[in-house]
FIVO-944868 format. One record per residue (C-alpha): residue number from 1; z, y, x. Coordinates in steps of 0.02 Angstrom, whole numbers, plus 50000, padded with zeros to 5 digits. Layout:
# residues N
[r NUM [Z Y X]],
...
***
This chain:
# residues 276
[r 1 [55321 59124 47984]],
[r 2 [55497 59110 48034]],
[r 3 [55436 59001 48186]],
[r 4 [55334 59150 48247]],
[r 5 [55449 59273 48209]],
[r 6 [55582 59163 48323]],
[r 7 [55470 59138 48462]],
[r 8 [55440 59355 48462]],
[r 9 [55626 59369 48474]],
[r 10 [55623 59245 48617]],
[r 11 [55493 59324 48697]],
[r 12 [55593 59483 48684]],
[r 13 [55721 59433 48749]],
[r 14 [55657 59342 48929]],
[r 15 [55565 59504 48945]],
[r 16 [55723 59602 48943]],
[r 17 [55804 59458 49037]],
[r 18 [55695 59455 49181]],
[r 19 [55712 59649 49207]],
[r 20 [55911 59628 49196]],
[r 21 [55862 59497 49335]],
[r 22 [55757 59609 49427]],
[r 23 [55895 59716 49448]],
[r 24 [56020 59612 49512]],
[r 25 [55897 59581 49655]],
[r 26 [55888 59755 49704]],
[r 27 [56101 59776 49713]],
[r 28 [56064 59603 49825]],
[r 29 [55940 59681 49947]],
[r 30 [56073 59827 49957]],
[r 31 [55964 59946 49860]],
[r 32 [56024 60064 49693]],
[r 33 [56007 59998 49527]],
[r 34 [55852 60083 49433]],
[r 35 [55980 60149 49294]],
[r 36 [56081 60245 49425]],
[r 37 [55918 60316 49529]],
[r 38 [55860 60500 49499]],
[r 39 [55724 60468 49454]],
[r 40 [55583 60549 49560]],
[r 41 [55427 60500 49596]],
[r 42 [55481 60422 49747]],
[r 43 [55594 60300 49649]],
[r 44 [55434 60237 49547]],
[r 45 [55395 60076 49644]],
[r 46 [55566 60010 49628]],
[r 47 [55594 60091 49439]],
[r 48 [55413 59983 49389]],
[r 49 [55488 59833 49506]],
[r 50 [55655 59831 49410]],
[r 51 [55588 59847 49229]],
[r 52 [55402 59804 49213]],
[r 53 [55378 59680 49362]],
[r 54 [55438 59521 49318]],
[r 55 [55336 59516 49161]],
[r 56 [55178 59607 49205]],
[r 57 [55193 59556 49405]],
[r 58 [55227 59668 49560]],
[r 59 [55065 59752 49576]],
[r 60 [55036 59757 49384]],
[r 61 [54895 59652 49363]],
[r 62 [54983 59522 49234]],
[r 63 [55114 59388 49268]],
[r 64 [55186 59243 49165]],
[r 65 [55233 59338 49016]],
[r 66 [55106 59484 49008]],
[r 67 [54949 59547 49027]],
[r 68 [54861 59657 49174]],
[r 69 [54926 59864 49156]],
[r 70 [54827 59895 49303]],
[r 71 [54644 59856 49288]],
[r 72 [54645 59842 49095]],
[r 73 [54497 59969 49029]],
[r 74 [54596 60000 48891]],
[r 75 [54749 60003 48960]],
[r 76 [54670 60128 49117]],
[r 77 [54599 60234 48988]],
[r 78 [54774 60281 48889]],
[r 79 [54820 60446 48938]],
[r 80 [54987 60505 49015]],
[r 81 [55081 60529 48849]],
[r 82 [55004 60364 48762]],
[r 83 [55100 60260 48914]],
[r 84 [55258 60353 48909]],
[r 85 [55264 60329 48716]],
[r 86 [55208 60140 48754]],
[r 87 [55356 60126 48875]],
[r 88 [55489 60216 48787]],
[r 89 [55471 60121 48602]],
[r 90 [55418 59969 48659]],
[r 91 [55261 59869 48587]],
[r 92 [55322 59786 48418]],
[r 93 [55247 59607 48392]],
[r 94 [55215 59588 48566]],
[r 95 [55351 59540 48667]],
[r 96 [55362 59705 48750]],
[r 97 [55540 59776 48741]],
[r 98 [55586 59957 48724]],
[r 99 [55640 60062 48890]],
[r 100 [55682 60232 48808]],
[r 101 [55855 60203 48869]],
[r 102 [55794 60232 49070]],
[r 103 [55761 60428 48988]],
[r 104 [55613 60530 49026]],
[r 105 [55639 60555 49206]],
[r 106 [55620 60394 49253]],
[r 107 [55489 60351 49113]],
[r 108 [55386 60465 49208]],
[r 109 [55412 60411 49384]],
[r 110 [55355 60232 49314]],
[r 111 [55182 60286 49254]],
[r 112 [55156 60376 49408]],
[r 113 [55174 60232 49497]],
[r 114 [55065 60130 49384]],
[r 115 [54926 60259 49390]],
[r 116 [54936 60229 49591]],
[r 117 [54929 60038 49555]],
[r 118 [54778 60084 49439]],
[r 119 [54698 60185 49583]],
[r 120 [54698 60349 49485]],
[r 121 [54699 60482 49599]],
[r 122 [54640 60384 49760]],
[r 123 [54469 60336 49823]],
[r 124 [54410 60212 49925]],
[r 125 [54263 60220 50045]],
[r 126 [54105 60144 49999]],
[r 127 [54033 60018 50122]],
[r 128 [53847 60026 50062]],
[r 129 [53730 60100 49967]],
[r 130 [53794 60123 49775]],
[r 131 [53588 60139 49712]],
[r 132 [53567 59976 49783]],
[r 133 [53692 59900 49719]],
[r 134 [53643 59934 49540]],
[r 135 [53477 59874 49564]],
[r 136 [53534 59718 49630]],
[r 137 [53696 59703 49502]],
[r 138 [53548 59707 49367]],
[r 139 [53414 59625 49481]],
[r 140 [53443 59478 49615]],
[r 141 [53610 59467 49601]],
[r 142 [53615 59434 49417]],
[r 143 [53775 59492 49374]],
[r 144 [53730 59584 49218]],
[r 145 [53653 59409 49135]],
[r 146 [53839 59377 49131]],
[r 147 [53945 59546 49143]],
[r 148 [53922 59694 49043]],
[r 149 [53924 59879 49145]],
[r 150 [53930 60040 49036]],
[r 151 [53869 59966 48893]],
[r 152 [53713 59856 48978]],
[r 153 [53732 59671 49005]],
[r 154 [53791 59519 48979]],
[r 155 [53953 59474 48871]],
[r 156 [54027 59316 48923]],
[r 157 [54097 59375 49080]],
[r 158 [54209 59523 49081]],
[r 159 [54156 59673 49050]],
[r 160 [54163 59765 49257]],
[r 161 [54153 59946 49178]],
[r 162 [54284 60037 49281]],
[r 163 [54292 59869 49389]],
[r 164 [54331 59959 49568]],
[r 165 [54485 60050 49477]],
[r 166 [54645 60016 49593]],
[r 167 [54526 59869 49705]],
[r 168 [54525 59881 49903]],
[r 169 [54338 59813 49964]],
[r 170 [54436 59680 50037]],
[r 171 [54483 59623 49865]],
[r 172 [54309 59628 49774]],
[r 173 [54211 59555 49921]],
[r 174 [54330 59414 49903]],
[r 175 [54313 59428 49708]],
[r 176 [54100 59390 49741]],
[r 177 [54106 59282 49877]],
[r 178 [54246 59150 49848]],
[r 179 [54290 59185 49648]],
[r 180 [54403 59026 49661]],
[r 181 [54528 59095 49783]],
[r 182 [54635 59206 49645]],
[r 183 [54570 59085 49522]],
[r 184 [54625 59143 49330]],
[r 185 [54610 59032 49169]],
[r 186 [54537 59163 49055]],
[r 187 [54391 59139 49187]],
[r 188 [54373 58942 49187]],
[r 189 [54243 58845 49084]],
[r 190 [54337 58746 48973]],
[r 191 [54319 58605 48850]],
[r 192 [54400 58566 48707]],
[r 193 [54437 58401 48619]],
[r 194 [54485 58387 48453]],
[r 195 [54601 58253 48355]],
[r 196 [54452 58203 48243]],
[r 197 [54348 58197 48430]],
[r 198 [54213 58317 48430]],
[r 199 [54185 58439 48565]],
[r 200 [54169 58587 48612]],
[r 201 [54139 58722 48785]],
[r 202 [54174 58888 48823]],
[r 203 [54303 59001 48871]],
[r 204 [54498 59033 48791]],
[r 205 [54461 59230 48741]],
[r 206 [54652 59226 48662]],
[r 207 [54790 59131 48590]],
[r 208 [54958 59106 48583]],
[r 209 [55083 58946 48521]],
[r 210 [55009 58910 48384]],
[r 211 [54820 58929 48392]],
[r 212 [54687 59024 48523]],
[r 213 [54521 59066 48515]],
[r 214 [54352 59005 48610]],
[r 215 [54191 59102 48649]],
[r 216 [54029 58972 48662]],
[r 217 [53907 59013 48756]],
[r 218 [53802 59072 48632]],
[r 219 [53934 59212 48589]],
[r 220 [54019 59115 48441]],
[r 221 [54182 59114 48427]],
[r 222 [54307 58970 48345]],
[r 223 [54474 58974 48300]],
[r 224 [54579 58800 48354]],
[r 225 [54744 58770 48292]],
[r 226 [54858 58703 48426]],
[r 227 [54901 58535 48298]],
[r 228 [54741 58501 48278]],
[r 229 [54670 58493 48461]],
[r 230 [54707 58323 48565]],
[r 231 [54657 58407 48743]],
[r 232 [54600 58567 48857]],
[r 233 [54515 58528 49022]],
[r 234 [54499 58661 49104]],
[r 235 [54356 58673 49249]],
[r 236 [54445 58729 49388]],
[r 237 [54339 58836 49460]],
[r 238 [54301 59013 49400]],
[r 239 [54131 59033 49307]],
[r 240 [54056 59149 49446]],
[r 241 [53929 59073 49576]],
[r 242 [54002 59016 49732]],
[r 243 [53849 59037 49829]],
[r 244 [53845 59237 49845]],
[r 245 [53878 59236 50023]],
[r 246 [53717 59136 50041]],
[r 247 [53612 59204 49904]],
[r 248 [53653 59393 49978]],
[r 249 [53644 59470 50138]],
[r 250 [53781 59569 50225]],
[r 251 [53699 59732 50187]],
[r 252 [53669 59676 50022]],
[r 253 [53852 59638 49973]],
[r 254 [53934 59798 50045]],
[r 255 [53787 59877 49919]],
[r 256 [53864 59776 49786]],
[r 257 [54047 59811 49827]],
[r 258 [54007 59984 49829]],
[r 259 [53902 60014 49657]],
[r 260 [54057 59915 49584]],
[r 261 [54183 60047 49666]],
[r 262 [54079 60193 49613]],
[r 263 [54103 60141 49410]],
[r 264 [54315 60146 49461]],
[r 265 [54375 60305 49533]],
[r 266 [54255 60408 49567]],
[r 267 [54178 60397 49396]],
[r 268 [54348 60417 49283]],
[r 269 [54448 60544 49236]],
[r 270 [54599 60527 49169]],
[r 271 [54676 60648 49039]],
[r 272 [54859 60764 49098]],
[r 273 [54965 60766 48957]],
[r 274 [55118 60877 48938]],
[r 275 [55287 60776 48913]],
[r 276 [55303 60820 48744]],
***
């Protein structure tokens, strides 16, 4: 217990480190420190940069020492106040440091720039045909034997519900069509060697130090402790098909890309929520 408890309070403080960090870099480059800025809107991308980048990385989609803000369903769904409350008293347990100190001003301007990161309140233009798409998401394409959309699909993949929030089509053609080039471990095949040598494949759902978890195939999930496993081998190479750009025509992806745009923006609404 008092391992765990030490390696929160480390955690802590690198978070609050980094930001500290952050800032110096900004008095380098010649620009204001965050705690001296107004505080507009305008001063959001360098407020978020200062105080939530090094830990969550630039563009919010998870860095070395926390998880993606900006494409997170459950993160993307919180409304207004739930995020400002979030970033004012910190997340206890988690690493995530309070920031009530930057006041409410600049609280603000920081979720405004993370809803822009997130997409909220910006569309992007639809290359193909969205009908399509779906019928070839849940058809040729055969992404729902593997992904789950709005509650229909598969669940060993992540779930693409909301998928197209804060994504260019540049970025989910890319996504379809070579899935290894922003390759991330939570989407490798893995396998997993214990001390007493028996085996075992899937995917690391979650984990931290001192254990994690893994999703078979089948669904299962298994709890390893850390002491007890001799070796992770990780695939490298995401579990998505590297053939797409084969297996579907031109038309066919821009179809694609654009039923998986339609379930971001243009299907979510996010709730206004006074300051108080």
């Amino acid at each position: 217990m008092k391992n765990k408890v030490a390696v929160l309070i480390l955690c802590c403080i690198g978070a609050m480190t980094s930001a500290l960090i952050a800032r110096e870099r900004l008095f380098a480059q010649g620009q204001s420190a965050p705690t001296t800025m107004v505080g507009s809107v305008a001063d959001g991308p360098a407020l978020f940069a200062a105080n939530c980048g090094a830990c969550h990385g630039s563009d919010g989609r998870s860095g070395e020492r926390a998880p993606d803000i900006a494409t997170r369903r459950e993160v993307v769904s919180l409304s207004d106040a739930d995020l400002i409350r979030t970033v004012e008293n910190g997340v206890a347990g988690h690493g995530m440091p309070a920031f009530g100190f930057l006041g409410r001003t600049k609280v603000n301007a920081i979720i405004h720039h993370l809803r822009t990161l997130q997409g909220i309140g910006s569309t992007t233009a639809a290359p193909g045909d969205p009908h399509h798409g779906e019928e070839l998401f849940f058809g040729k394409a055969e992404c729902s034997s593997c992904h789950m959309m709005n509650g229909h699909g598969g669940f060993i993949a992540a779930d693409l519900s909301g998928y197209g929030l804060g994504r260019s089509v540049a970025d989910i053609r890319i996504a379809i069509v070579d899935p290894d080039r922003k390759l991330n471990r939570s989407a490798q095949y893995v396998t997993v060697v214990t001390t007493e040598g028996k085996t075992y494949t899937g995917f690391v759902r979650s984990g931290d130090n001192f254990s994690f978890i893994l999703q078979s195939g089948d669904g299962v999930f298994r709890l390893f402790a850390r002491s007890n496993v001799l070796r992770i081998e990780y695939s490298g190479h995401s579990s998505m098909p590297r053939d797409y750009a084969a297996r579907l025509s031109s038309k066919e992806l821009d179809d694609l890309i654009s039923y998986l745009l339609k379930t971001g923006p243009t299907e979510k609404k996010i709730a206004k929520d006074d300051d108080d």
